[in-house]
C-alpha positions, -999 to +999 in steps of 0.1 A: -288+512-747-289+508-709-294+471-694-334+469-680-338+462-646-344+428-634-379+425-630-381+390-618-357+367-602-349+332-607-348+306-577-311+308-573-311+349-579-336+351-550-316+329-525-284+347-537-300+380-519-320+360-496-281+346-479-268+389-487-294+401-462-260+394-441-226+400-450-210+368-468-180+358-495-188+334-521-184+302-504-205+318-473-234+320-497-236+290-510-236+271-475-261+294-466-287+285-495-281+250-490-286+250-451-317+271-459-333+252-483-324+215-463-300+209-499-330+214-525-311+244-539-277+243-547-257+269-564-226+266-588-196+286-579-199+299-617-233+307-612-230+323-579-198+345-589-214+350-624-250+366-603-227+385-578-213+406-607-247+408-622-259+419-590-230+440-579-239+460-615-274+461-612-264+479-573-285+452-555-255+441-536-222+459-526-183+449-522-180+455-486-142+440-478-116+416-491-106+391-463-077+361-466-088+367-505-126+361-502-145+392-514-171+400-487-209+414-497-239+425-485-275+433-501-281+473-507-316+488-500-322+487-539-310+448-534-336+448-503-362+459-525-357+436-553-360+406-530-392+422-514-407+422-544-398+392-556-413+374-526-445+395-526-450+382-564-443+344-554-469+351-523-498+360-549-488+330-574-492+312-538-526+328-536-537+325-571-535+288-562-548+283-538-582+303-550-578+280-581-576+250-555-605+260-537-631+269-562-620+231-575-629+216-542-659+237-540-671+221-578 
């Protein structure tokens, strides 16, 4: 039976892609997440290396050249499209809020 399709991604999965928008080896990515997030996400190397074969599988991201032995990758349109919709489902739960938050106010 074929693996399904990630449908939604964790924190970690979405900065993972988030840092691949530009072409980066393993350690890359992790200083990228933490300088984008101001160090409130951090990222295991096990973690990260176990996503990037997840990720490399699923054909979100792509081996794109092996460097002084760092292994080099960048997100794939599929990847691209993932992330996309990933960030339009956290923008609604944003949304749903804040019309929870309002109608509250307005009791």
């Amino acid at each position: 039976m074929a693996r399904k399709k990630l449908e939604t991604l964790t924190e970690q999965m979405f900065y993972v892609l988030l840092a691949l928008r530009q072409e980066r080896h393993g350690y890359g990515i992790m200083q990228a997440i933490t300088a984008l997030t101001n160090g409130r996400v951090n990222i295991g190397a096990g973690t990260l290396y176990a996503l990037l074969e997840r990720f490399e599988g699923e054909g979100f991201i792509t081996f794109t050249r092996m460097e002084d032995k760092r292994k080099y990758y960048k997100l794939t349109p599929e990847g691209d499209k993932a992330l996309r919709e990933e960030y339009g489902r956290i923008r609604q739960q944003a949304a749903d809020m804040e019309t929870v938050l309002r109608e509250e106010e307005g009791q």
